[in-house]
C-alpha positions as a LaTeX table, in Angstrom:
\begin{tabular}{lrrr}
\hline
Residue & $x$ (\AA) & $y$ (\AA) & $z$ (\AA) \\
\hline
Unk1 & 24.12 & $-26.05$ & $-87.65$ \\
Unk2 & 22.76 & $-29.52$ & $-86.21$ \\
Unk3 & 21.54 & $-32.21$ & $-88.15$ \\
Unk4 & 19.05 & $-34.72$ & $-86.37$ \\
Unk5 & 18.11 & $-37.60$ & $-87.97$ \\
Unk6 & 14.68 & $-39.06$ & $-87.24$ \\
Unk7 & 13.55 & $-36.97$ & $-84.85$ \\
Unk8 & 9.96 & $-35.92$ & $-84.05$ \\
Unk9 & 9.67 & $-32.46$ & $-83.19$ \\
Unk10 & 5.51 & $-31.83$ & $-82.14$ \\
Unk11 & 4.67 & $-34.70$ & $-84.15$ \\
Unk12 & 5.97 & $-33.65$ & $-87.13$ \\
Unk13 & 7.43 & $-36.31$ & $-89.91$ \\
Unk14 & 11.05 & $-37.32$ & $-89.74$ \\
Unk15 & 13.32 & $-34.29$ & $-89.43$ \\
Unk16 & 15.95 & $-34.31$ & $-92.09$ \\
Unk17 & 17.70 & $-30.81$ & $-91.73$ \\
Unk18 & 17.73 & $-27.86$ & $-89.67$ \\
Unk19 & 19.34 & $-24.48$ & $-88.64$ \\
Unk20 & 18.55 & $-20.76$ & $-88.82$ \\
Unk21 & 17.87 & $-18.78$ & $-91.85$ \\
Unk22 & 16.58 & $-15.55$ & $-92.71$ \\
Unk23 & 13.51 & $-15.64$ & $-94.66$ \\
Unk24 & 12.15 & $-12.75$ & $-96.95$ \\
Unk25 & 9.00 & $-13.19$ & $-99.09$ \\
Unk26 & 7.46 & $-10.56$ & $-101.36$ \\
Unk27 & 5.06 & $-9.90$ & $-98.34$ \\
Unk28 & 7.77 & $-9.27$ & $-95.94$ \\
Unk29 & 8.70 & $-6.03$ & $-95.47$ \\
Unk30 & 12.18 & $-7.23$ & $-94.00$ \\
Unk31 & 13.97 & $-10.62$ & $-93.46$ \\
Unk32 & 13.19 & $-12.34$ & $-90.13$ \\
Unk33 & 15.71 & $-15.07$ & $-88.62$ \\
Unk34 & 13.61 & $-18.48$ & $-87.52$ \\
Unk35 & 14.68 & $-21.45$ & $-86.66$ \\
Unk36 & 14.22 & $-23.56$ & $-89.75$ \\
Unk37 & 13.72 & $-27.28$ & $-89.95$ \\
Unk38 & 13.13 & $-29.68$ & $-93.15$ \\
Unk39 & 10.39 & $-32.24$ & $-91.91$ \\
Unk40 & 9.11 & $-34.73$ & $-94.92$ \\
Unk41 & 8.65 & $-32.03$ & $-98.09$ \\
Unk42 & 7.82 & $-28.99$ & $-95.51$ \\
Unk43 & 9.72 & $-26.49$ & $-94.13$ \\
Unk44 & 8.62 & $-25.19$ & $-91.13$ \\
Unk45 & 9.59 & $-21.81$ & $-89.36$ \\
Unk46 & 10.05 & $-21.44$ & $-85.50$ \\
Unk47 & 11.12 & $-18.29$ & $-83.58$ \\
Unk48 & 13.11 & $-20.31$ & $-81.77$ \\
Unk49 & 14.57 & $-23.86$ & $-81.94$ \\
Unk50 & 13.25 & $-24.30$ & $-78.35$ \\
Unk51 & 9.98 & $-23.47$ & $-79.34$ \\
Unk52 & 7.63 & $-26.59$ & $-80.46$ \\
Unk53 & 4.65 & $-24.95$ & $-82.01$ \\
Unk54 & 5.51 & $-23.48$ & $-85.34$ \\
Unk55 & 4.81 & $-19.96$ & $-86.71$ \\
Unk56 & 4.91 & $-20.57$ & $-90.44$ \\
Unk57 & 5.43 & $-23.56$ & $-92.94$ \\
Unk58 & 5.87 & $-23.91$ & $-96.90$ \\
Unk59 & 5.08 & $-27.27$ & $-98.45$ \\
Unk60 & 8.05 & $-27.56$ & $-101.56$ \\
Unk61 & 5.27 & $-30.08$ & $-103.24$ \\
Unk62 & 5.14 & $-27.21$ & $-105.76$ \\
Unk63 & 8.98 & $-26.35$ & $-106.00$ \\
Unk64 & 10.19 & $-25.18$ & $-109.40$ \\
Unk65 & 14.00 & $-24.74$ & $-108.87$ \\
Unk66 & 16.48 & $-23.67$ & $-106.14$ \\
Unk67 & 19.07 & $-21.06$ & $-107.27$ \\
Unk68 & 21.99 & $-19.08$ & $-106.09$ \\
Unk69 & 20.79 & $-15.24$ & $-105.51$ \\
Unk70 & 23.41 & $-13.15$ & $-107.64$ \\
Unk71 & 21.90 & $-10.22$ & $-107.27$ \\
Unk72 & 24.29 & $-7.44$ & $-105.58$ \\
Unk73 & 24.94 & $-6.88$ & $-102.30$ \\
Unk74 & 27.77 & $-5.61$ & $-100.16$ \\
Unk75 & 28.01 & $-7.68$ & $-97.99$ \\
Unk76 & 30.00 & $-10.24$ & $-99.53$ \\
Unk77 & 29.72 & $-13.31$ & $-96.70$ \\
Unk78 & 26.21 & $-13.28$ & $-97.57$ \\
Unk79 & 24.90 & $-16.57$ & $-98.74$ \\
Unk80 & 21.46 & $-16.23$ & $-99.96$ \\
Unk81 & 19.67 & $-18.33$ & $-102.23$ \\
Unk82 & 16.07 & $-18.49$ & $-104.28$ \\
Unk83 & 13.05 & $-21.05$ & $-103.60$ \\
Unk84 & 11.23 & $-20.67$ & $-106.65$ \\
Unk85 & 7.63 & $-21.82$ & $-105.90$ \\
Unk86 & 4.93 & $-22.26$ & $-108.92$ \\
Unk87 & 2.88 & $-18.88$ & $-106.63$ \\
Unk88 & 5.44 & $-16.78$ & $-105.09$ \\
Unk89 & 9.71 & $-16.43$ & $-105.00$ \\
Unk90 & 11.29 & $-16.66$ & $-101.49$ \\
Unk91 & 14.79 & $-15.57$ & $-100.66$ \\
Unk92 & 16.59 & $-17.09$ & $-97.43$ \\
Unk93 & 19.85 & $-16.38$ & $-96.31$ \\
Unk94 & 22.15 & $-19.28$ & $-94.92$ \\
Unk95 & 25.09 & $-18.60$ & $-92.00$ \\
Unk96 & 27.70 & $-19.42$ & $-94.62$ \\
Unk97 & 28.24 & $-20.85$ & $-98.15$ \\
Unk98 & 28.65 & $-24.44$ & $-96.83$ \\
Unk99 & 25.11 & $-24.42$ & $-95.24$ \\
Unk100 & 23.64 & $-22.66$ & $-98.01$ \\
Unk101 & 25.15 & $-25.61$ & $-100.24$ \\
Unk102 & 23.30 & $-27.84$ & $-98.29$ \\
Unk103 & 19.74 & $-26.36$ & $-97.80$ \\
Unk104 & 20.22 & $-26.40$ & $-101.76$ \\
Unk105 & 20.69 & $-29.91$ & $-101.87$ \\
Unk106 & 18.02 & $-31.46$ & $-98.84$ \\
Unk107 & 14.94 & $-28.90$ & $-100.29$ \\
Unk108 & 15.47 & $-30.33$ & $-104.11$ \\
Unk109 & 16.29 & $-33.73$ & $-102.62$ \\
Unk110 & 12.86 & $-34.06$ & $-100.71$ \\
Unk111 & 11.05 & $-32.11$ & $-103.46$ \\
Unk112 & 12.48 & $-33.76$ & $-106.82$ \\
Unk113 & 13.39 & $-37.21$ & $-104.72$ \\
Unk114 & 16.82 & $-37.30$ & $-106.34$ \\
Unk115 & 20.47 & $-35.59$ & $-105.58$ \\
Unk116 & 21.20 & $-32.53$ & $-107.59$ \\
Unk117 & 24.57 & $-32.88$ & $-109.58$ \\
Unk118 & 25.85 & $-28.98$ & $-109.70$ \\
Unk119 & 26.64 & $-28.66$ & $-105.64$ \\
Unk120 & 29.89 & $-27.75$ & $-104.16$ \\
Unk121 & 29.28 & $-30.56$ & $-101.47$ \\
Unk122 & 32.22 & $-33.59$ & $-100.14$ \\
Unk123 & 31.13 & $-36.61$ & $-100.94$ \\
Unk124 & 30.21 & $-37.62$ & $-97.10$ \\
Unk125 & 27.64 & $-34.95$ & $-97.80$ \\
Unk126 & 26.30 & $-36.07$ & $-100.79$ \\
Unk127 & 26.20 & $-39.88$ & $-99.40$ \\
Unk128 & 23.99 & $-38.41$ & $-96.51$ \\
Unk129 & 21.69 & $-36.78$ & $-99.78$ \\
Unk130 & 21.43 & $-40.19$ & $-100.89$ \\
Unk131 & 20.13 & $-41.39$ & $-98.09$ \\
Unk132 & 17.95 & $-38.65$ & $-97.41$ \\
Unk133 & 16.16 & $-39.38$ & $-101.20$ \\
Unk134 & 15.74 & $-42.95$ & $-99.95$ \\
Unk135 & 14.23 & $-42.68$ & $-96.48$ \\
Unk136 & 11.77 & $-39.84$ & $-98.51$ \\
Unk137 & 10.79 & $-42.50$ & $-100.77$ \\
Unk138 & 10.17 & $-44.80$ & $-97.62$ \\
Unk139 & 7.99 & $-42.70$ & $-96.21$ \\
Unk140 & 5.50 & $-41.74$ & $-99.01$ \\
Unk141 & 5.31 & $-44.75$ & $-99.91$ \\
Unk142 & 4.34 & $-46.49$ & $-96.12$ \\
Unk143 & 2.66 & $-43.50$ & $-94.40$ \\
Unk144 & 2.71 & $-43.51$ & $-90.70$ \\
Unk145 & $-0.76$ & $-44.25$ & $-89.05$ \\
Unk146 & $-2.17$ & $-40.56$ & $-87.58$ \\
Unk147 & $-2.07$ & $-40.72$ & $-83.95$ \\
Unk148 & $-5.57$ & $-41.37$ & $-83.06$ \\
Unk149 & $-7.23$ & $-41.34$ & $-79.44$ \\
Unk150 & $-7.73$ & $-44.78$ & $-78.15$ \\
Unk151 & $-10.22$ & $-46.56$ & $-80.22$ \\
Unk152 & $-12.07$ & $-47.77$ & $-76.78$ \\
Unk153 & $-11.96$ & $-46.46$ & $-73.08$ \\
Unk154 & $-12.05$ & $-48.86$ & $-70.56$ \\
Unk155 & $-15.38$ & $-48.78$ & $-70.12$ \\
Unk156 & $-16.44$ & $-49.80$ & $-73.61$ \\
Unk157 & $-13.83$ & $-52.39$ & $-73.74$ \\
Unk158 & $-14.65$ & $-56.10$ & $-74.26$ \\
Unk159 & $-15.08$ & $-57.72$ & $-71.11$ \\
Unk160 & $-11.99$ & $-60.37$ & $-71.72$ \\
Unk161 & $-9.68$ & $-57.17$ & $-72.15$ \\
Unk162 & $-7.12$ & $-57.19$ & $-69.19$ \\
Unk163 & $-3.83$ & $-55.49$ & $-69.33$ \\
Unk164 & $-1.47$ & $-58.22$ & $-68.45$ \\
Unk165 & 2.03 & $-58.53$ & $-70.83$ \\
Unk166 & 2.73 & $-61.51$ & $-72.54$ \\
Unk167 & 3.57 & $-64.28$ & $-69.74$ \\
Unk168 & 0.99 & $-63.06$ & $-67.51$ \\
Unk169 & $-1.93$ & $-63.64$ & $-70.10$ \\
Unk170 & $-0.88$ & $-67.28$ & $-70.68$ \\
Unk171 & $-0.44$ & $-67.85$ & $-66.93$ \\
Unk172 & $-4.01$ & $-66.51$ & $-66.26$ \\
Unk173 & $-5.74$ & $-68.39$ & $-69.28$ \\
Unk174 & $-3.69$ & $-71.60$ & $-67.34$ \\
Unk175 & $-5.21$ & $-70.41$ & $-64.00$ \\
Unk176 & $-8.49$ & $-69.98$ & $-65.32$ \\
Unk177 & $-9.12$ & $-72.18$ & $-67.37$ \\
Unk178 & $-13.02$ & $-73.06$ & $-66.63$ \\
Unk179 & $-13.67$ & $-69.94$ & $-67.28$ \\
Unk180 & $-12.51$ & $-68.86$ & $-70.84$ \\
Unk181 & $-9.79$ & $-69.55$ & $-73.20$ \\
Unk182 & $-9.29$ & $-65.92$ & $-75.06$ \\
Unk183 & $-8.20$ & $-62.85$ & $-73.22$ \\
Unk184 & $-7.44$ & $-58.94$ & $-75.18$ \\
Unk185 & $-4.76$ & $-57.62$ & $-73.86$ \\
Unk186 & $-2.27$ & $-54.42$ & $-74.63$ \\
Unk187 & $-0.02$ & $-54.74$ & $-77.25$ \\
Unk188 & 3.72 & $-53.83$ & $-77.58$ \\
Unk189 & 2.92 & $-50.81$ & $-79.99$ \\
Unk190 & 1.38 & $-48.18$ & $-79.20$ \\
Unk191 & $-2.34$ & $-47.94$ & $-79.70$ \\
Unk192 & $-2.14$ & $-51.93$ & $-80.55$ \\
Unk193 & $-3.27$ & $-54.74$ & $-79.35$ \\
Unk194 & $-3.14$ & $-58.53$ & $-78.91$ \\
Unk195 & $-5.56$ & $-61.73$ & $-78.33$ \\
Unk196 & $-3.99$ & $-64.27$ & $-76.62$ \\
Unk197 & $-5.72$ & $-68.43$ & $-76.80$ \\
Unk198 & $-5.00$ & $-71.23$ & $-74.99$ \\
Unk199 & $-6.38$ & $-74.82$ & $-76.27$ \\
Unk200 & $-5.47$ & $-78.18$ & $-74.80$ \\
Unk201 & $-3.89$ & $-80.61$ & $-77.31$ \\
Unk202 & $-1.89$ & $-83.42$ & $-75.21$ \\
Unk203 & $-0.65$ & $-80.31$ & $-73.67$ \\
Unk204 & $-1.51$ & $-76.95$ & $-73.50$ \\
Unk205 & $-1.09$ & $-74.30$ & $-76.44$ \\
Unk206 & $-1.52$ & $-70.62$ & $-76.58$ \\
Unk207 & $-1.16$ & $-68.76$ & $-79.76$ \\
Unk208 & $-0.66$ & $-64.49$ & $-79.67$ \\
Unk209 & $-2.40$ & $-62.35$ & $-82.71$ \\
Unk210 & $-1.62$ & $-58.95$ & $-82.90$ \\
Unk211 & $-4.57$ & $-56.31$ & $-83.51$ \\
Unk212 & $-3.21$ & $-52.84$ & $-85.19$ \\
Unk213 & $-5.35$ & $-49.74$ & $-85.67$ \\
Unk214 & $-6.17$ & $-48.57$ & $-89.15$ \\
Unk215 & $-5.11$ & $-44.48$ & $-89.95$ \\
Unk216 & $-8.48$ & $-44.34$ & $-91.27$ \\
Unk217 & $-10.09$ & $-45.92$ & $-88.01$ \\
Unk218 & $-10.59$ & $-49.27$ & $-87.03$ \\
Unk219 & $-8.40$ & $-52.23$ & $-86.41$ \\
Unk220 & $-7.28$ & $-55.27$ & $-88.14$ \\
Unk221 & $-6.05$ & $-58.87$ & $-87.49$ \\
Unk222 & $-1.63$ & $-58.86$ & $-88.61$ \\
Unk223 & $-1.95$ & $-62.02$ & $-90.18$ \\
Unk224 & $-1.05$ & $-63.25$ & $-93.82$ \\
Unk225 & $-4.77$ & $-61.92$ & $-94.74$ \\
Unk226 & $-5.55$ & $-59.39$ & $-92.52$ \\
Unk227 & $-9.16$ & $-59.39$ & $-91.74$ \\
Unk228 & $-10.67$ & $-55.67$ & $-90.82$ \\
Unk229 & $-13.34$ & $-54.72$ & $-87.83$ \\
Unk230 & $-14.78$ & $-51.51$ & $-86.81$ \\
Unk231 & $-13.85$ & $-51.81$ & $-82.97$ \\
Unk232 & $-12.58$ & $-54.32$ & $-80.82$ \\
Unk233 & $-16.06$ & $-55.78$ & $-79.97$ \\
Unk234 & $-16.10$ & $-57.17$ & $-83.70$ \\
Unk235 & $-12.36$ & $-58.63$ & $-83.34$ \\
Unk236 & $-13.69$ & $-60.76$ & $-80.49$ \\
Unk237 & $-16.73$ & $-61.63$ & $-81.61$ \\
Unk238 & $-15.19$ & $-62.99$ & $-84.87$ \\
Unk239 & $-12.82$ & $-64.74$ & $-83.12$ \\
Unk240 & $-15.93$ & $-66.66$ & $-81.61$ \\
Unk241 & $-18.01$ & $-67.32$ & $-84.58$ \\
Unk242 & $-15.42$ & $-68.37$ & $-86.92$ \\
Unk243 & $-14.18$ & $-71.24$ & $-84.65$ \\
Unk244 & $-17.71$ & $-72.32$ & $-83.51$ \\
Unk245 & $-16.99$ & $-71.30$ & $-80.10$ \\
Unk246 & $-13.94$ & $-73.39$ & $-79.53$ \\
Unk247 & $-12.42$ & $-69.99$ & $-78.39$ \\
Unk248 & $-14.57$ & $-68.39$ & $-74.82$ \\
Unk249 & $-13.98$ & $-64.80$ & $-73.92$ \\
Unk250 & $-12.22$ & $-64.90$ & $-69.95$ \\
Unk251 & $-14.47$ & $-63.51$ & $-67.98$ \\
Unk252 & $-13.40$ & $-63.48$ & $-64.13$ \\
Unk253 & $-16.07$ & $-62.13$ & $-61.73$ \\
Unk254 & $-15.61$ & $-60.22$ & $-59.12$ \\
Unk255 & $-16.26$ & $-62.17$ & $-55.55$ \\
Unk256 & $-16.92$ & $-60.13$ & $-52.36$ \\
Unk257 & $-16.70$ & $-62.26$ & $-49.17$ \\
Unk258 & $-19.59$ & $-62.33$ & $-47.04$ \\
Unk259 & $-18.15$ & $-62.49$ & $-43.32$ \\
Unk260 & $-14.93$ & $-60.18$ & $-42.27$ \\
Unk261 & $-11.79$ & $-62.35$ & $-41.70$ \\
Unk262 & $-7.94$ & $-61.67$ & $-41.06$ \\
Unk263 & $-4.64$ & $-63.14$ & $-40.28$ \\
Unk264 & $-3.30$ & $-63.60$ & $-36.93$ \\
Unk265 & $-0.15$ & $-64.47$ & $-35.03$ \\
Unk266 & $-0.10$ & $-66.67$ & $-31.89$ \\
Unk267 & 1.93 & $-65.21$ & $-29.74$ \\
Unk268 & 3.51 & $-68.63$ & $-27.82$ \\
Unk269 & 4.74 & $-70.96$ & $-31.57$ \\
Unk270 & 4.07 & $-67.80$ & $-33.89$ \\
Unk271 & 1.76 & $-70.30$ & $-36.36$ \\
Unk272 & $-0.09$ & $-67.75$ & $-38.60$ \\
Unk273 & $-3.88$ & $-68.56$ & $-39.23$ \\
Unk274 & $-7.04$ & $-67.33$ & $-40.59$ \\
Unk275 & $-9.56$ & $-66.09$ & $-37.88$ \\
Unk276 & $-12.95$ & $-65.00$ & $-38.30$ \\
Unk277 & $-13.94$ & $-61.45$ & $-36.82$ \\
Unk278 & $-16.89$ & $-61.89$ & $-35.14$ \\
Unk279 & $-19.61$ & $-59.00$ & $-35.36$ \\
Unk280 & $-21.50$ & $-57.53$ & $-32.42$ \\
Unk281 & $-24.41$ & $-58.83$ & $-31.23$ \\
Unk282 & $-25.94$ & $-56.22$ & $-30.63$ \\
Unk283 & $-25.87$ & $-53.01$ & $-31.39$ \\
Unk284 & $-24.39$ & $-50.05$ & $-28.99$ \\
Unk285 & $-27.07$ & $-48.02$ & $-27.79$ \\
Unk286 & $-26.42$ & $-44.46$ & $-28.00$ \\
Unk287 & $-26.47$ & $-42.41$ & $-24.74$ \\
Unk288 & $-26.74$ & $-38.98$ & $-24.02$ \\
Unk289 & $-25.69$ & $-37.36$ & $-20.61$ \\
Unk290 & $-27.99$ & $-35.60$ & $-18.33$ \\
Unk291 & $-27.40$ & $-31.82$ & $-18.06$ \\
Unk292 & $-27.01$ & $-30.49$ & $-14.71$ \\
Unk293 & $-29.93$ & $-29.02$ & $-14.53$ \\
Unk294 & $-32.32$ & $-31.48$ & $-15.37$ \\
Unk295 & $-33.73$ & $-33.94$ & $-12.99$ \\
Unk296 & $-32.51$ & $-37.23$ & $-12.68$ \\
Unk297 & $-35.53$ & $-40.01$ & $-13.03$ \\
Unk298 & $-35.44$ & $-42.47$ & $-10.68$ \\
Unk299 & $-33.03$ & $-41.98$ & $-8.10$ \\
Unk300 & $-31.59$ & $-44.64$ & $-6.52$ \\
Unk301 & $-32.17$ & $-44.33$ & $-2.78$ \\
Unk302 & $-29.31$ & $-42.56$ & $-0.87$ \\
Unk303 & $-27.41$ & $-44.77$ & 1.64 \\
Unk304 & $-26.17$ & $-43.99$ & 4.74 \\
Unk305 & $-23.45$ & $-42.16$ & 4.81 \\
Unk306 & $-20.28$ & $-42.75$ & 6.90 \\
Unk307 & $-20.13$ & $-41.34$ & 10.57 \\
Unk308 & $-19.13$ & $-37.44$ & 10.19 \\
Unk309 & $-15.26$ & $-36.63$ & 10.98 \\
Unk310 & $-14.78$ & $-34.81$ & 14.27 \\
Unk311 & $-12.66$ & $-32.38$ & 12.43 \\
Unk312 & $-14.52$ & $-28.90$ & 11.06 \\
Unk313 & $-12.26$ & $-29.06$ & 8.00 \\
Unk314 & $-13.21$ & $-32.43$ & 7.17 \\
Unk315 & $-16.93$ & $-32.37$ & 7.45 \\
Unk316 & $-18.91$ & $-32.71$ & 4.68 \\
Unk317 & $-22.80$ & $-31.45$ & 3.58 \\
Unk318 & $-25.43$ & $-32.54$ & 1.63 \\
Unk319 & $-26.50$ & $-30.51$ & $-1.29$ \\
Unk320 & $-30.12$ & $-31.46$ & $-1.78$ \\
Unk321 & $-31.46$ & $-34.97$ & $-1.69$ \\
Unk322 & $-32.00$ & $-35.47$ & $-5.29$ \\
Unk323 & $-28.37$ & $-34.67$ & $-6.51$ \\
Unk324 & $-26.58$ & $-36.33$ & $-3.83$ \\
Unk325 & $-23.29$ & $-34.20$ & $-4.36$ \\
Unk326 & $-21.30$ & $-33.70$ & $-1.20$ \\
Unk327 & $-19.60$ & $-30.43$ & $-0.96$ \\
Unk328 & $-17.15$ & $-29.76$ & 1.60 \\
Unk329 & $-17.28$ & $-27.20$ & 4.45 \\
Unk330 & $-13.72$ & $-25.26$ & 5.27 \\
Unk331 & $-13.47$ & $-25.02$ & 9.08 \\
Unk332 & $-13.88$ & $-21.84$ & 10.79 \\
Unk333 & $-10.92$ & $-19.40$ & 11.20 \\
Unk334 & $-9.30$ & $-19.25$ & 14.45 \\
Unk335 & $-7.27$ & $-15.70$ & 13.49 \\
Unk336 & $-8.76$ & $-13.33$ & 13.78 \\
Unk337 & $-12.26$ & $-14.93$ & 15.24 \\
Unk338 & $-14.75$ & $-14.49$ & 12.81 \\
Unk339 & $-17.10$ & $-16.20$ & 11.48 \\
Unk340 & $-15.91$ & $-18.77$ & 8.37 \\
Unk341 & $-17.35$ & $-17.67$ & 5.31 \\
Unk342 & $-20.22$ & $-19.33$ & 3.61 \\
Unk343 & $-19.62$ & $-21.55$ & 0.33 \\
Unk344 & $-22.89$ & $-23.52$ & $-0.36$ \\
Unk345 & $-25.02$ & $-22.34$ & $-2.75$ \\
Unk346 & $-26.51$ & $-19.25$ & $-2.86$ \\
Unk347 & $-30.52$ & $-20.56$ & $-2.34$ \\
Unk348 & $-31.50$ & $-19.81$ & 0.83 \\
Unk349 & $-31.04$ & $-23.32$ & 3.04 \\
Unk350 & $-34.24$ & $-25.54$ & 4.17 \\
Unk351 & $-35.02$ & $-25.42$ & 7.95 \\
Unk352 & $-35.35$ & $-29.51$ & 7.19 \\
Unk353 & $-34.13$ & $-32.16$ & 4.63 \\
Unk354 & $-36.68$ & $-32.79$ & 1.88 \\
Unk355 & $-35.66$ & $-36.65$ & 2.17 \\
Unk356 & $-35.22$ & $-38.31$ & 5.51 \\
Unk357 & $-30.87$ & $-39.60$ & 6.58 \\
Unk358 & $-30.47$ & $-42.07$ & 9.68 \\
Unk359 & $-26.94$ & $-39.90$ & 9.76 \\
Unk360 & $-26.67$ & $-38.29$ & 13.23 \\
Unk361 & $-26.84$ & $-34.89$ & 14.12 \\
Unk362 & $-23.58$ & $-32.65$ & 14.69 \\
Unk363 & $-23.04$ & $-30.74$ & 17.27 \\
Unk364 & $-24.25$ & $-27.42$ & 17.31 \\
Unk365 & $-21.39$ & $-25.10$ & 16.78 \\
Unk366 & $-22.38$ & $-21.72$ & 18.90 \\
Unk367 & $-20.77$ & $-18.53$ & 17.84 \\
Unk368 & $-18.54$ & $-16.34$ & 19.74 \\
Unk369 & $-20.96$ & $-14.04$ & 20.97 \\
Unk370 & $-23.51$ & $-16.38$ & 22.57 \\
Unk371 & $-20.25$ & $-18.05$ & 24.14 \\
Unk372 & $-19.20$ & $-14.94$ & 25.82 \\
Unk373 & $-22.66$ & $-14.33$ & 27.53 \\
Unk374 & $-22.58$ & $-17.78$ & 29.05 \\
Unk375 & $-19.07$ & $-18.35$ & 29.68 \\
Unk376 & $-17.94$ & $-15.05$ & 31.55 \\
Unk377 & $-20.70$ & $-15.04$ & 34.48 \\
Unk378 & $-19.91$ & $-18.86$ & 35.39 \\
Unk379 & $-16.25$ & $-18.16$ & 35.39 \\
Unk380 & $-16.50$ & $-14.94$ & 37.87 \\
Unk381 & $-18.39$ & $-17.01$ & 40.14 \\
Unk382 & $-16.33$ & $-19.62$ & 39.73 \\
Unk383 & $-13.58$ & $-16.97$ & 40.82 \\
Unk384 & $-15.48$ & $-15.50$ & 43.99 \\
Unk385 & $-15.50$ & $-19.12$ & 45.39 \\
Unk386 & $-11.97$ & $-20.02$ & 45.23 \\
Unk387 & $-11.29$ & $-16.46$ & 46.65 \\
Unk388 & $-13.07$ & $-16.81$ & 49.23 \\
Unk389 & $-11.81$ & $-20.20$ & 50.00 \\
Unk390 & $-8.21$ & $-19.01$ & 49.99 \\
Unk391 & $-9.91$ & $-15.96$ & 52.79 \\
Unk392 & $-10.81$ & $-18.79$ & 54.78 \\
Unk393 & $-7.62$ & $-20.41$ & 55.07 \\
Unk394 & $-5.33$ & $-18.06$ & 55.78 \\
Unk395 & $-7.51$ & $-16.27$ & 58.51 \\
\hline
\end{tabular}
């Protein structure tokens, strides 16, 4: 069984014992084993000692007496004993007698605030009783503050509240000095606070006050007299009143530049320097391209183009005037002579150009047919005459 001394198990009050038990209650049909723990004068059940939310609890504010149970049983290592409240009886059952010697002695401890005489404990155990009793009487007597949301969100804070730690907030009241001379900041507690002055007498002197919250809501000043606000907006305003503005809440504005600037390197002697960046002038005009099939308003006229290449594969024709695209023209097969296959567009082709070109005309190309009508008669009369030259000469 482990013993944990001041500790906070979900925010409970300090632990002083704990362990399993088995606890039976004239409701209970049969005992249950939780994980017990002693916290202030309660006793709160868990089903585990992992677990942080508790299942049951029993305040001992109304404890009458705690007792050995001598009623029979067979098993003999049993240790039980009685809680005897002023409403009901509950019986628990300790691991052994040593434990159930001291759940006896920390439940009448917390409940009765004093150490029972009549246990079988050493006296290590009863010295740890003692103090027990004492840290009991501690805490009734100065309650710990409920934990309380945050009296003010940042948004309803005072305007001098800046969460800077203790050096900082003198450094910035000595930085800004024109501009106030009493800052809120966070204090080292939780859920506290501090004000923070700075006043110029031959030198300068700053003076901390811490601001605590109230269990009851609120805050006051830790001072020999405490003096008591509703929120934080009251703590500085007093502090301004009372001293007939001698103290100035800080209030640092916040300055946006006008023009865009940036540091820059030179690259020959590596000097660093502030340069301005220098807006556009104007501003870009948004363009949108021309789809291909939509005209194109005013054309520039079309030059004139270079001298054709002798070379079929190389020649090159003009798709329409207004587009001024050049496609080019594959030469004509010579394997097996046929005609080349057409690849302009499929629109039937004007007889003329819709625009006038100073470029000169090509040759006309004849195909193989028209060739072989003109070509074969000149060539078999060109035959007959050397024939009958040659008939000449050797008769």
């Amino acid at each position: 069984m482990a013993r944990r001394n001041g500790r906070k198990k979900n925010q409970l009050p300090d632990l002083y014992y704990e362990g399993y038990m088995e606890k039976r209650s004239f409701k209970d049909k049969t005992s249950r084993k939780l994980w017990t723990c002693l916290c202030g004068k309660t006793l709160f059940f868990f089903n585990d000692k992992r677990d942080e939310d508790y299942v049951e609890k029993l305040d001992l504010c109304g404890l009458i007496s705690v007792t050995d149970d001598s009623s029979p049983d067979p098993n003999l290592d049993a240790a039980r004993f009685n809680v005897q409240m002023t409403k009901e009886n509950i019986k628990f059952t300790a691991p052994n007698a040593e434990s159930r010697e001291l759940w006896k002695g920390f439940i009448h401890c917390v409940a009765k605030l004093e150490v029972p005489l009549t246990l079988n404990l050493l006296p290590g155990q009863i010295h740890i009783l003692r103090e027990t009793v004492q840290k009991e009487q501690e805490r009734l007597t100065n309650p710990e503050p409920k934990p309380s949301p945050p009296a003010a969100v940042k948004t309803e804070m005072p305007a001098c509240y800046y969460e800077v730690p203790y050096l900082e907030a003198e450094l910035l009241l000595e930085r800004e000095a024109s501009k106030g001379n009493l800052l809120l900041r966070p204090g080292k507690q939780k859920g506290s606070f501090a004000i923070t002055t700075r006043q110029d007498v031959e030198r300068p002197i700053f003076r901390h006050y811490r601001i605590l919250p109230k269990p009851e809501g609120g805050f006051y000043i830790a001072v020999d007299k405490p003096v008591h606000f509703d929120s934080l907006h009251d703590v500085v305003a007093y502090m301004v009143e009372k001293t007939d503005g001698s103290f100035t809440p800080l209030n640092i504005e916040a300055h946006y530049d006008k023009n865009i600037s940036f540091i820059a390197t030179d690259k020959e002697n590596g000097e660093r320097t502030q340069q301005p960046l220098r807006p556009p002038e104007d501003p870009i005009p948004v363009t949108v391209k021309a789809r291909n099939d939509e005209p194109v308003k005013n054309p520039e006229p079309v030059k004139n183009p270079p001298a054709a290449d002798k070379r079929v594969e190389k020649a090159s024709v003009t798709d329409g005037c207004s587009s001024g695209e050049t496609r080019p023209v594959p030469g004509p097969r010579k394997l097996p002579p046929c005609p080349a296959p057409r690849t302009s567009a499929p629109t039937p082709p004007a007889a003329k150009p819709a625009c006038p070109t100073n470029a000169p005309e090509k040759p006309r190309i004849l195909s193989n047919p028209e060739m072989e009508k003109q070509i074969l008669p000149a060539a078999l009369s060109e035959l007959k005459q050397r024939l009958g030259q040659k008939t000449k000469l050797l008769a």
